[in-house]
N, C-alpha and C positions, 0 to 999 in steps of 0.2 A: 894582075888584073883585079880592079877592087869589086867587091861582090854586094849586091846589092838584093835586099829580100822586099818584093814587092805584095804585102798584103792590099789586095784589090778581089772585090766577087763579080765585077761586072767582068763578063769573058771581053768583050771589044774594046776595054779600057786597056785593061789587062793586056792583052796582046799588042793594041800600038803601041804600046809605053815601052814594055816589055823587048821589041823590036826596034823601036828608034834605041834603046841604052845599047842594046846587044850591037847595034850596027857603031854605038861610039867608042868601043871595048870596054863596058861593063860586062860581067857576069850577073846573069840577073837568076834569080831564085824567087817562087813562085808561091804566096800563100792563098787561099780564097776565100779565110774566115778569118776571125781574130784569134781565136782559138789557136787554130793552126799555125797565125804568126808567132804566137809565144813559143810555142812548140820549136819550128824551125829556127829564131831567133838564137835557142841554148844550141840548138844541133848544128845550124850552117852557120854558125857568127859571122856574120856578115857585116861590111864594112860600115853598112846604112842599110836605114829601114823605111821604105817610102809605104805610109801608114792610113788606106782610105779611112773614113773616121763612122761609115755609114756602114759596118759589116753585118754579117749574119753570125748567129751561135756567140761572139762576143766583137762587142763593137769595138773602135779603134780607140776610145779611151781610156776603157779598161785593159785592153792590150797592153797600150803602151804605159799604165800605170802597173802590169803588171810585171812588162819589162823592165822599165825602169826603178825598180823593187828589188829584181834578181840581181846578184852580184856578178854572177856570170856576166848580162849582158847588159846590165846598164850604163855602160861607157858608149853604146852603141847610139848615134844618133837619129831622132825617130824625126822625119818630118811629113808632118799632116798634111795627105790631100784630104780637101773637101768642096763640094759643090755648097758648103754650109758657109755663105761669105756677111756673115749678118755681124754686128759693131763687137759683139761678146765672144765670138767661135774664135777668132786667134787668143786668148787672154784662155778660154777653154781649153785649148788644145794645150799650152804652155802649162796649164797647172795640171795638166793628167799627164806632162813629164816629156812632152814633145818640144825638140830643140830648134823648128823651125816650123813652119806655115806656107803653105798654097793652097791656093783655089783650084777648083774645075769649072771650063775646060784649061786641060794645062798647056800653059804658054812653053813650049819645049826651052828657050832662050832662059828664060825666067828661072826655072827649075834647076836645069844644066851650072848655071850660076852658084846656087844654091847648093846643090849636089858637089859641087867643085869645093867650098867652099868649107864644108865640113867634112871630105874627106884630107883636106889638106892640114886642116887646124884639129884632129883629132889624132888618137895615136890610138892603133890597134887595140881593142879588147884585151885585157888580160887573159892569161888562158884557165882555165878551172884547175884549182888543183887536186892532184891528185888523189884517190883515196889509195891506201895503204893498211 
């Protein structure tokens, strides 16, 4: 079952999103700040990382450049939701290291596409190594 970390602060996003993947068998894991996502990202490596880009404590761009920085989990693909759908935010999102782009509200079809699409054409995380 592939695992998917959903950095989102809005509770009602959160939850229907969170609910429709859990009913398509994803595992879904739960961030609520940006912060947090980095955090989770090293801890749950999860298959994907679905990245709102408007959070609180650290927003989703520095997130995901922070992710995408770590060796650990920068194989992990990070795709931007944003209700931010203005000519420059996908071109933004891509150069703070985000591998794909959506808007809000999310078109569940749209996404599921998307989501299908890089968990297919990616291979697992490497795993951290060991210290000794």
């Amino acid at each position: 079952m592939p695992k998917i970390l959903l950095v989102e602060d809005n509770e009602m996003n959160r939850d229907m999103l969170s609910r429709r993947l859990e009913r398509r068998g994803y595992a879904i894991a739960i961030a609520v700040d940006g912060q947090q996502g980095v955090e989770m990202a090293a801890s749950e490596r999860p298959d994907l990382i679905l990245m709102d880009m408007s959070l609180p404590v650290m927003d989703g761009w520095e997130a995901t450049r922070q992710i995408k920085a770590d060796e650990v989990t920068r194989r992990i693909p990070v795709i931007a939701l944003t209700a931010h759908a203005m000519s420059g935010d996908e071109a933004r999102a891509r150069e703070a290291g985000c591998d794909d782009f959506d808007t809000k509200p999310i078109e569940l079809p749209r996404l599921l596409a998307k989501i299908e699409h890089w968990l297919a054409s990616t291979t697992p995380p490497a795993a951290a190594p060991l210290q000794t």
